[in-house]
N, C-alpha and C positions, 0 to 999 in steps of 0.2 A: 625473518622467521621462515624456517621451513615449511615444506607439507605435510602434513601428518603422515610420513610415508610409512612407517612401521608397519602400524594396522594396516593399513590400507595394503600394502605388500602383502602383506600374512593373507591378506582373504582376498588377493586379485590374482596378479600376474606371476608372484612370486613364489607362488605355491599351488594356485590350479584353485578354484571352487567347485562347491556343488550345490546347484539351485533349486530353492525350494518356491515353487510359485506362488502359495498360500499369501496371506498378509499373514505377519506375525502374531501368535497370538501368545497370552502368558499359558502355564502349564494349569490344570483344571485345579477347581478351587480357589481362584482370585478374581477380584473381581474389574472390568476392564472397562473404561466407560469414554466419551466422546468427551472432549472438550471444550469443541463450539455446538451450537445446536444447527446450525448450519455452513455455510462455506467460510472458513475460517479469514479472518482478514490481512489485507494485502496479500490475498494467494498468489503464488506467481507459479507458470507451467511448471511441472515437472517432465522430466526425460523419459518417461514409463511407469510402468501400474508398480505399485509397491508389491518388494520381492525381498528374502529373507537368502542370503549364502553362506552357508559351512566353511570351512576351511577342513583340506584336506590333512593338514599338515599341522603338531601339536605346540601350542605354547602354554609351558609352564607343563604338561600334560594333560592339556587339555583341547578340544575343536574351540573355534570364535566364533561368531554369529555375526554378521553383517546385518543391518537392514539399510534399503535403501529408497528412494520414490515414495515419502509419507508424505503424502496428502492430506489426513485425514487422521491428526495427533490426537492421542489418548493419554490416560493414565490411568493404570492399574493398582489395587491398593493389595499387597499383602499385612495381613494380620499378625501383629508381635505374637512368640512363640513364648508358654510359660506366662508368669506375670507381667501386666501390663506397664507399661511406666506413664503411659501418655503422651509421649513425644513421638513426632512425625518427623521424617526427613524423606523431603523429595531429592532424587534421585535422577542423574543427569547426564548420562552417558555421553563419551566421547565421540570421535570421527569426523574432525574437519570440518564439519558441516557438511561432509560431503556420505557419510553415513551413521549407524549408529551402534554402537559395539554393544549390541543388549543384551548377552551375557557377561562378557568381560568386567565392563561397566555399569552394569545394569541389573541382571538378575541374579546374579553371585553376591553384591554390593547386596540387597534384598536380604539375602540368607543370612548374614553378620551383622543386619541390623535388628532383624525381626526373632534372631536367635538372643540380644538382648533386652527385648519386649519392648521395640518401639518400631512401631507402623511404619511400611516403606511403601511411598508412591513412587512407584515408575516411571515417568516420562518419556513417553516416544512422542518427539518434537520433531516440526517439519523439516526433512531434509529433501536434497538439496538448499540450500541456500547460500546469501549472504553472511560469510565476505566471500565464500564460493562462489563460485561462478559456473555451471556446469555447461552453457552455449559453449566456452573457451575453455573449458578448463584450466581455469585460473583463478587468479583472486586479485581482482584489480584493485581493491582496498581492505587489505587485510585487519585494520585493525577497526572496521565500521563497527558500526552497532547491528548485532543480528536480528536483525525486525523480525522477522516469523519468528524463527528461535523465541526471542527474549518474550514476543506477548504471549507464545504460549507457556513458557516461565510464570508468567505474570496473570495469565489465566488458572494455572495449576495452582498456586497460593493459593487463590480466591477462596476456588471450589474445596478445598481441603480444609481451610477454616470455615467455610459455608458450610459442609458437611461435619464438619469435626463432632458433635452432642451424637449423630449417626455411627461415625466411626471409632467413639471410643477414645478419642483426640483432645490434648490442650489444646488449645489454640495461641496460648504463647507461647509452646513447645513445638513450634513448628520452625526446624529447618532444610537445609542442603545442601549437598552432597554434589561435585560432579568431577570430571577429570577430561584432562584436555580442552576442548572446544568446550565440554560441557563446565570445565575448569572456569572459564570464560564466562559461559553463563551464570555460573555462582559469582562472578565479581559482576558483573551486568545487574543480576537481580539484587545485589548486597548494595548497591549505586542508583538504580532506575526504579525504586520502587511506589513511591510518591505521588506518579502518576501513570495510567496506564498509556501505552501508546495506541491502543485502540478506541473507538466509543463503547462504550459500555454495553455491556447485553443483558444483563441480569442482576439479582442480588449478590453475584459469587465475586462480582467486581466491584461492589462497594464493599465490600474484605478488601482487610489488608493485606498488600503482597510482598511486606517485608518479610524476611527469614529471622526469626531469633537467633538462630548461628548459624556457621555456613561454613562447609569445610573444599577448599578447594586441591585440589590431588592432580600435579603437573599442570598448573594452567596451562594456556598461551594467549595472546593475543595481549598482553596487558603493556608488557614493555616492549618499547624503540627498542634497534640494536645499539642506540646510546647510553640505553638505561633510563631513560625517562616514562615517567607514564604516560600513555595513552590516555587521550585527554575525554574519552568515552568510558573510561569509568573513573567519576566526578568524586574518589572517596572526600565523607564527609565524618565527623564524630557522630552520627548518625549508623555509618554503618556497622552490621551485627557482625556479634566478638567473629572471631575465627580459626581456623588452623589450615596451613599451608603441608603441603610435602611435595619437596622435588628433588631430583638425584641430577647431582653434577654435571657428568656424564651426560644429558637428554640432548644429544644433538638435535631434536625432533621439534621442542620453542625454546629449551636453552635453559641454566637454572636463573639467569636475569629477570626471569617471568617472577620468579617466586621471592628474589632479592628486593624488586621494585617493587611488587605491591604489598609484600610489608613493611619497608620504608614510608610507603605512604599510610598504610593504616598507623601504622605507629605515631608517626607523623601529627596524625588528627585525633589521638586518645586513644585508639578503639584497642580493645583488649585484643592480641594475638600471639596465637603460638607457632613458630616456623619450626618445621626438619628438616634437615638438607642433607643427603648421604652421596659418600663417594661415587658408588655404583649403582645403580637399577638401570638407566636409561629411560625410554619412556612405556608407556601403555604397559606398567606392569600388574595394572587393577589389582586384586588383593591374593592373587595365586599364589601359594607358597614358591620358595626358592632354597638357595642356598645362602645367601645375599643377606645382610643385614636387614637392605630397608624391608624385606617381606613383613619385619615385625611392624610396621606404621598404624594398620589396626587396633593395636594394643594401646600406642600414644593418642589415637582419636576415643579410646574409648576412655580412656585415664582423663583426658580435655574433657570428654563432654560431663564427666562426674566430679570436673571440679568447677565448672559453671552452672550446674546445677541442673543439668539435663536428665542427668541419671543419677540414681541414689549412688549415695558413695559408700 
């Protein structure tokens, strides 16, 4: 499997950045909160103080947003627009692990859920990391388990149904959303839910951290270049329904990612819906195009009101 080179091109070498020192914050009116109350567990250094970069240069017609050196994971909650449905989906932005595309895949992703009246938490989850490697840049085990990543996955369940009577929330209408790496961590969290990988801190971790659905959008990390699954995520008829999309064409984890792990959900009961389009490539988050797959939006939204997420 390759490296997320796309994004990472668009907002590095391949186009020029421009740096915003700030930490990232969301746009006013949302509201943005801590996830550990202290130093979050198994931290490991980061490269620098967390930094936000532009991209000079348009995709889709629009600037990308980088973020990068989070230390210090949050989630943001915006508020469904219009009537409420009650459903939550956390939101899981891509980047290798090596950043996090928080417009692309993050706050636009926001705009299309919360314009159907269900709550979108944000997640900005610690990057760098595992299977990253930033000392070497490299990825000595690409297909490990994201230990920061996934607990703060697994921490964001928690607090979302902890909070949910707060926010407005079912609590069994709680799913996720991610794409790329963040693709990953929606099969990580749909797989690893059961038990946390951390010791416990509070009441937000005796919540459960399973996803009642889970849509994952270009995974990678799931299949071998043989086609086998990657034996880190354990699906079992446990795991929640879901919907897949990846385009042929994705030189970037391949459409294998999205073949295998619905052979295996299938495999094991679990209700799933796959798309697979000639063209997109990868990181095309939900920016219109000219391209068939632009419409995929439409088919998650069609999925989620026939499992009952949204009124039909």
């Amino acid at each position: 499997m390759r490296l997320w080179t796309l994004v990472l091109c668009l907002l590095a070498a391949c186009m020029g950045v421009q740096a915003e020192p700030a930490v990232w914050q969301p746009a006013p009116g949302h509201m943005q909160m801590p996830l550990w109350p202290g130093t979050p567990p198994d931290m490991k250094a980061m490269p620098g103080p967390e930094k936000a970069e532009t991209s000079h240069k348009l995709l889709a017609g629009k600037t990308v947003t980088a973020v990068s050196n989070v230390s210090q994971p949050t989630l943001t909650v915006y508020a469904p627009q219009g009537k409420n449905t009650g459903a939550a989906v956390v939101v899981i932005p891509g980047g290798g692990f090596e950043i996090l595309a928080i417009d692309l895949e993050g706050t636009e992703v926001c705009d299309w859920l919360t314009a159907r009246g269900i709550t979108c938490v944000l997640l900005k989850y610690r990057v760098p990391g595992a299977p990253y490697d930033w000392h070497c840049d490299c990825r000595p085990h690409n297909y490990q388990v994201p230990t920061m990543a996934l607990e703060d996955v697994q921490r964001t369940m928690g607090l979302v149904r902890l909070h949910a009577r707060e926010w407005h929330i079912d609590p069994h209408k709680v799913g996720v959303i991610g794409f790329s790496a963040g693709g990953f961590l929606v099969a990580e969290i749909s797989t690893h839910f059961g038990k946390r990988l951390y010791p416990p801190v509070d009441a937000a971790d005796r919540e459960s951290a399973r996803p009642d659905f889970a849509m994952a959008i270009y995974p990678g990390h799931i299949a071998f270049d043989d086609g086998k699954l990657n034996p880190n995520v354990p699906v079992t008829r446990d795991t929640p329904p879901t919907f897949i999309v990846q385009a042929e064409d994705d030189d970037v984890d391949g459409v294998q990612q999205a073949l295998t792990y619905f052979a295996a959900l299938k495999g094991a009961g679990v209700p799933t819906e796959m798309h697979l389009y000639a063209q997109g490539g990868h990181a095309f988050g939900l920016r219109r195009t000219s391209k068939p797959i632009t419409a995929w939006p439409d088919l998650a939204d069609a999925w989620m009101r026939t499992i009952g997420v949204l009124p039909r």
